[in-house]
N, C-alpha and C positions, 0 to 999 in steps of 0.2 A: 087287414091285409097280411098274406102270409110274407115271412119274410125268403128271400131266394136264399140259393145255398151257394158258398164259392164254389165257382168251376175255375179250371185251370186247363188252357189249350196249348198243346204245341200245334204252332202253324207253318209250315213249308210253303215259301211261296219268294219268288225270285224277282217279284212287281212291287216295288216301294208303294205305288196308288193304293194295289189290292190291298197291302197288308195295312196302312191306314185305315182304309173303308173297314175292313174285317175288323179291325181293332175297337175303333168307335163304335159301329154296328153291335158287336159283343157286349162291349163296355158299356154302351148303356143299358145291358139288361144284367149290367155285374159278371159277366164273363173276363176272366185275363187270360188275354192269347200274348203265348210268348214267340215271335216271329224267326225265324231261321231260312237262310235262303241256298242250304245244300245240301246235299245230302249226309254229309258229314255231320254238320252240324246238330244235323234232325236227330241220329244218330247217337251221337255222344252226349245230346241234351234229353234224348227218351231214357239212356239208359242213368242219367246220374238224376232225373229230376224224375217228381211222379205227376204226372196229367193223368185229366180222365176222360181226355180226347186228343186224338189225334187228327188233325183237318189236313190233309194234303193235295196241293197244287199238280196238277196228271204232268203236267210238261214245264220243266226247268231248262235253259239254256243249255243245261249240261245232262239233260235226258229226261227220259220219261221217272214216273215215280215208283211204274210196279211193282218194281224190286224191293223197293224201299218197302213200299206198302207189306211185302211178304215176311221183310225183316223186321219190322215192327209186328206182325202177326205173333213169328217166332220168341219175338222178347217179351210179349208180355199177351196174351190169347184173351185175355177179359178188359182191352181197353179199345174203348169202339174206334174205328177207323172210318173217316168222312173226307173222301173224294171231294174237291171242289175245285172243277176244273172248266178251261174249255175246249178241252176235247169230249166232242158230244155223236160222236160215232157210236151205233151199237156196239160195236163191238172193242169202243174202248172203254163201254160202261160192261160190257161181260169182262174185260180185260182185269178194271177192277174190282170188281166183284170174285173175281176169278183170284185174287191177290190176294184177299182179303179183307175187302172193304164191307164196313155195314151198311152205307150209304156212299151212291154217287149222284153227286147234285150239279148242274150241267149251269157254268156262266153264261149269261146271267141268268141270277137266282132270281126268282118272281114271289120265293115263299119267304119266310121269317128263317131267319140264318138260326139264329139265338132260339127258338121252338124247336129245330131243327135238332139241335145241340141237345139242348136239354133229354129231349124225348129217346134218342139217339143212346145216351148216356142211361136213359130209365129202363130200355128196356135191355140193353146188355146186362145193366144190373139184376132186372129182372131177371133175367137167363141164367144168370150164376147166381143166383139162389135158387133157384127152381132145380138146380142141378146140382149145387148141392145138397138140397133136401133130400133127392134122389139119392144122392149116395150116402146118406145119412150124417150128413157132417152140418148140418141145420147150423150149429155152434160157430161157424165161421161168419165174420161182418163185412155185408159188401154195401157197408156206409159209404158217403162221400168221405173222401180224404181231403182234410183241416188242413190249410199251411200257415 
């Protein structure tokens, strides 16, 4: 049996239930979601800490996530963004998509959260080697990051 690899999630979400469910859900497939319930917080914990996902909640008491979603695009362009929300409008899955999202996944979720993540995670990496072979810089490692 292969062994899994640490993943490390920042999670945005303002519902104490959700972020349980999410936490044990991950957890038992060895995911650590570190939970945050604002924007702030998501914020100052993207930029001081390193995850290699970002899961965000579309609607906080104190607004939607868009913005967010665009500022985390901005801080860091190779770390996948996963919508998990329940706003399930077309148009607020092109909203995030539109933001910068790799994936938006509509509550509730009927697939495997933790397959989702992983895969999520495989093919960005994917993509930033494929693009950096392109640009010739092969030499660079877009291994998971160890903590």
């Amino acid at each position: 049996m292969a062994t899994k690899k640490n993943i490390n999630v920042l999670y945005l979400e303002d519902d104490q239930d959700s972020i349980e469910l999410v936490k044990f859900t991950l957890g038992l497939d060895g995911i650590g979601v570190r939970p945050v319930s604002t924007f702030e917080d998501a914020l100052e914990m993207a930029r001081s800490g390193r995850f290699d996902l970002y899961l965000l909640d579309g609607l906080l008491q104190s607004g939607y996530s868009f913005e967010l979603c665009r500022q985390l695009r901005d801080l860091d362009p190779d770390i996948p963004i996963v919508f998990y929300s329940a706003l399930g409008f077309p148009s607020d899955v092109e909203e995030g998509v539109s933001a910068g999202a790799d994936v938006y996944l509509i509550k509730p979720f009927a697939g495997d959260l933790s397959a989702t993540v992983r895969e999520t995670i495989a093919e960005k990496k994917g993509l930033a080697a494929a693009t950096a072979a392109a640009k010739g810089l092969s030499h660079i490692s877009t291994a998971p990051n160890f903590h």
